[in-house]
N, C-alpha and C positions, 0 to 999 in steps of 0.2 A: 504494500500500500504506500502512494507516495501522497506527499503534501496535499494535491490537488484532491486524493479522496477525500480526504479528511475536511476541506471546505464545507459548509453550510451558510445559505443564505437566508435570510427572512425579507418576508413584504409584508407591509401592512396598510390595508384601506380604512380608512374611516370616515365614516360617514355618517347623513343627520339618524338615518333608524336605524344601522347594524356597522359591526365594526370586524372583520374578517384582519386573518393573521394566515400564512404560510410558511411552512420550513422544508425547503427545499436541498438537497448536495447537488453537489458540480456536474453531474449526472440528466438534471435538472429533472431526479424523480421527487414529489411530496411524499416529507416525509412526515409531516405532521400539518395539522391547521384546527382553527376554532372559529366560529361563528358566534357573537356575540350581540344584545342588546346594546347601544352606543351611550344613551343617557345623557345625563348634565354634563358627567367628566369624563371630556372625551380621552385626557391621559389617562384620565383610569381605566377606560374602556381598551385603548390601545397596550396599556400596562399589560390589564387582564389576559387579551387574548393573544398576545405575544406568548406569555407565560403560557399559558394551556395547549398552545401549538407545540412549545418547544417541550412541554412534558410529552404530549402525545407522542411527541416524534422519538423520544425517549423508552417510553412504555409500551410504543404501538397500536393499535384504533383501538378504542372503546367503544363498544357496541350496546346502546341503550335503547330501550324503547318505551314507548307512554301511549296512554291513552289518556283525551282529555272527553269528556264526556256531559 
């Protein structure tokens, strides 16, 4: 493995109703991301779903599901 595997990048959008994060390698496969509510703070909201991209990308997908009824 040289240098270049080892890269990882993030993006992050935010915006006025959701605030999306990515973590991508030099491969430019995803390897983690989070969708998010944006809210008043929007550094919080960028904070937030940075963090949870880059756990996921860590951890690997989590697979949740719900029902709202």
């Amino acid at each position: 493995m040289n240098e270049v595997d080892d890269e990882v990048f993030a993006g992050i959008d935010v915006g006025t109703t959701t605030t999306k994060a990515v973590v991508i390698n030099a491969a430019k496969e995803v390897l983690g991301r989070f969708v998010r509510r944006s809210g008043t703070d929007l550094t919080l909201a960028a904070t937030t779903a940075l963090e949870e991209a880059w756990s996921t990308s860590l951890t690997g997908p989590t697979i949740s599901t719900s029902s709202s009824r």
